[in-house]
LOVEX-151482 format. One record per residue: residue number from 1; residue in three letters; y, x, z of N, C-alpha, C in turn. Coordinates in pm, whole numbers, m for minus. Example, Ala and Ser with C-alpha at 12.3 -4.5 7.8 and 13.67 -1.06 7.14 Angstrom:
<nodes>
NODE   k   r   n.yy   n.xx   n.zz  ca.yy  ca.xx  ca.zz   c.yy   c.xx   c.zz
NODE   1 ALA   m569   1319    780   m450   1230    780   m330   1320    780
NODE   2 SER   m225   1285    708   m106   1367    714      3   1290    787
</nodes>
This chain:
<nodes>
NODE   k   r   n.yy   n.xx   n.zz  ca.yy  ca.xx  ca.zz   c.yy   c.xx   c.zz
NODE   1 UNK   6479  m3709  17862   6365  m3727  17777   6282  m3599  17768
NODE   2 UNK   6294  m3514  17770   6270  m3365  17743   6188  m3343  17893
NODE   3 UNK   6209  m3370  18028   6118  m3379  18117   5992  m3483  18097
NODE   4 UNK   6071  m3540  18062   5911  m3679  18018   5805  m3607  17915
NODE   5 UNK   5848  m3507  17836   5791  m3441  17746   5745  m3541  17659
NODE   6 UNK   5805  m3625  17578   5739  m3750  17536   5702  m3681  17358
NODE   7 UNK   5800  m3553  17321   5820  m3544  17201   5639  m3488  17184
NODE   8 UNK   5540  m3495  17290   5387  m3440  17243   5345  m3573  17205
NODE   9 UNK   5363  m3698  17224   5331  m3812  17141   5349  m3852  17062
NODE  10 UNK   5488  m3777  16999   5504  m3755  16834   5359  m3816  16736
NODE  11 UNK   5362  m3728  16705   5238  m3744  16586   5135  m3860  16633
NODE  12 UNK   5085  m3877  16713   5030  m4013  16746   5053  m4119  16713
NODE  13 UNK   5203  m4136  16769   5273  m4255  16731   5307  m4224  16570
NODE  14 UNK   5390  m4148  16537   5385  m4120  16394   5281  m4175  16327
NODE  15 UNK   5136  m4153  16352   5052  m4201  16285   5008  m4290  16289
NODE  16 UNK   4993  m4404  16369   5064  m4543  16370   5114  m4604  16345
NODE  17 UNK   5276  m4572  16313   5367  m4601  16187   5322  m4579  16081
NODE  18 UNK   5291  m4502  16066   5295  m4428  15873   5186  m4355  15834
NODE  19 UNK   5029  m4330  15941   4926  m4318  15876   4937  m4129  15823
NODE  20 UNK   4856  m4143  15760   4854  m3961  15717   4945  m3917  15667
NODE  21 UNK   5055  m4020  15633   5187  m3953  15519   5258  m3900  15625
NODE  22 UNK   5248  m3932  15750   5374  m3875  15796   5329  m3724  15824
NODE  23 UNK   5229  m3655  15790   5242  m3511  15802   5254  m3414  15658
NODE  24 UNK   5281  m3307  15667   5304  m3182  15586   5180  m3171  15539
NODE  25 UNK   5090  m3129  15633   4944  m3116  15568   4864  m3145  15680
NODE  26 UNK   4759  m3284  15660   4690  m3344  15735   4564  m3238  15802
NODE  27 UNK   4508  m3152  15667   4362  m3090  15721   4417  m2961  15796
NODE  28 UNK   4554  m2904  15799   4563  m2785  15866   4552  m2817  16027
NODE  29 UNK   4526  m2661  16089   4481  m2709  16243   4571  m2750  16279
NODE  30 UNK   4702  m2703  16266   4816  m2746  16305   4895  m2860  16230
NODE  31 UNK   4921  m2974  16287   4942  m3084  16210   5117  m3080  16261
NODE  32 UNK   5182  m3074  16123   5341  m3081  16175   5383  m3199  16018
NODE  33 UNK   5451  m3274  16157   5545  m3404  16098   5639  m3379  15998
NODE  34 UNK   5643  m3452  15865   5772  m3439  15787   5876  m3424  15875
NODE  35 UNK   5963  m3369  15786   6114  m3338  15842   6132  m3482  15897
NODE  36 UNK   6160  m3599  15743   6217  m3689  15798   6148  m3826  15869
NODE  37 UNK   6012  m3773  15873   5893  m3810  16014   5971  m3814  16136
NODE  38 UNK   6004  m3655  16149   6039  m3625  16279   6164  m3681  16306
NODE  39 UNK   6284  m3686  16250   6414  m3741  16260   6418  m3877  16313
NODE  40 UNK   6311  m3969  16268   6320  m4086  16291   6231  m4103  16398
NODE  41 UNK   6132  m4042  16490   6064  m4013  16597   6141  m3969  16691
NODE  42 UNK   6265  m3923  16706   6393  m3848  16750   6437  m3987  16766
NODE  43 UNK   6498  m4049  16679   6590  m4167  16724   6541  m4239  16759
NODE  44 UNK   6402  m4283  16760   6326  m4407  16763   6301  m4406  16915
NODE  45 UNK   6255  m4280  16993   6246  m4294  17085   6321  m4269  17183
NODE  46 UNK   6478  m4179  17152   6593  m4196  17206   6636  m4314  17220
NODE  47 UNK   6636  m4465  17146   6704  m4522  17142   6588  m4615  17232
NODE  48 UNK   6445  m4589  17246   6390  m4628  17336   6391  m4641  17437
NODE  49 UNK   6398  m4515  17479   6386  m4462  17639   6518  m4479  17648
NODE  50 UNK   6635  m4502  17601   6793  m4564  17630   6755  m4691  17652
NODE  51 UNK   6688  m4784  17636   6712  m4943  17645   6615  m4958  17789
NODE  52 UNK   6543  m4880  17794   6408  m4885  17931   6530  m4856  18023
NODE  53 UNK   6548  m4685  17999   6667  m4682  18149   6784  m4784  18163
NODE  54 UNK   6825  m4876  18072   6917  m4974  18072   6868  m5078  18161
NODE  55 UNK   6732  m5097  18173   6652  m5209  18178   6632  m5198  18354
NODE  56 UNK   6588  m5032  18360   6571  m5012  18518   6682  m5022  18611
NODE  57 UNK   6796  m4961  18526   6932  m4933  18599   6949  m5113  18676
NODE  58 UNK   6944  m5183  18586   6975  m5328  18622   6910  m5386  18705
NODE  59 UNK   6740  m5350  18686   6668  m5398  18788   6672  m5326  18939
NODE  60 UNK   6745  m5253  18921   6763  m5137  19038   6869  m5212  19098
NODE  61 UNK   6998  m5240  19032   7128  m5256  19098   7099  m5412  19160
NODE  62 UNK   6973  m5473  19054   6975  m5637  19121   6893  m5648  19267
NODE  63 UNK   6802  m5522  19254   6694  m5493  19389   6814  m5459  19520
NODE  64 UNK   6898  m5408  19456   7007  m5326  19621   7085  m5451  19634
NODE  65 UNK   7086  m5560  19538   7171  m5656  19585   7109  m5760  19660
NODE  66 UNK   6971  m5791  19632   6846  m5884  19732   6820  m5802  19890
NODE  67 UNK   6842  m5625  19849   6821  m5575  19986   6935  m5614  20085
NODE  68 UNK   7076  m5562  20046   7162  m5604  20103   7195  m5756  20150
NODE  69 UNK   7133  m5867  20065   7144  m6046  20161   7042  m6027  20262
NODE  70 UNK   6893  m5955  20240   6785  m5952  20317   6876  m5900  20465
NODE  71 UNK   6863  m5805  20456   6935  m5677  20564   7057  m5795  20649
NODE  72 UNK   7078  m5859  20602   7218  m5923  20647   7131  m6043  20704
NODE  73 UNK   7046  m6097  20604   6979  m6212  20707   6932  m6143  20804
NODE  74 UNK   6857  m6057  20777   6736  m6032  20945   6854  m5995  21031
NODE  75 UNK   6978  m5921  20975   7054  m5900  21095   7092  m6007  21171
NODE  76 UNK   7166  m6117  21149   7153  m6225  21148   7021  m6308  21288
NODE  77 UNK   6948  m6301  21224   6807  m6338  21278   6814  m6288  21414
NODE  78 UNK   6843  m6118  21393   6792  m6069  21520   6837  m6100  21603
NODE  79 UNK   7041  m6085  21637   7147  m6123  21674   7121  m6273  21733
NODE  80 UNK   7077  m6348  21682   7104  m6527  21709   6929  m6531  21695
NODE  81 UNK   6842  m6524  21791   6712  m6601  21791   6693  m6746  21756
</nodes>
């Protein structure tokens, strides 16, 4: 997650959820998320980006299993015109 750098969409999404409350102080230049803003922006999208890679892993393992009947038909094919 930390390569995805996703934690700069923080406050965006934060503010989406929960509007101006979820910061410390809205008019400073620097806008930083409640503590427990941030905690739940932490799990919310850990437990996100856990169900996506769950999601790919599967569609991945079901893609190598269509490659492998493919691969076997054309072999097939080629072998016996």
């Amino acid at each position: 997650m930390a390569d995805a750098q996703i934690h700069r969409h923080y406050p965006a999404i934060a503010e989406e959820l929960f509007g101006e409350e979820a910061y410390v102080d809205r008019d400073a230049d620097n806008w930083i998320l409640l503590l427990h803003v941030n905690r739940f922006m932490d799990a919310y999208m850990a437990k996100h980006w856990h169900a996506l890679r769950a999601l790919f892993m599967r569609e991945q393992k079901r893609m190598q299993k269509y490659r492998r009947e493919l691969d076997k038909e054309w072999t097939c094919k080629c072998r016996f015109p």
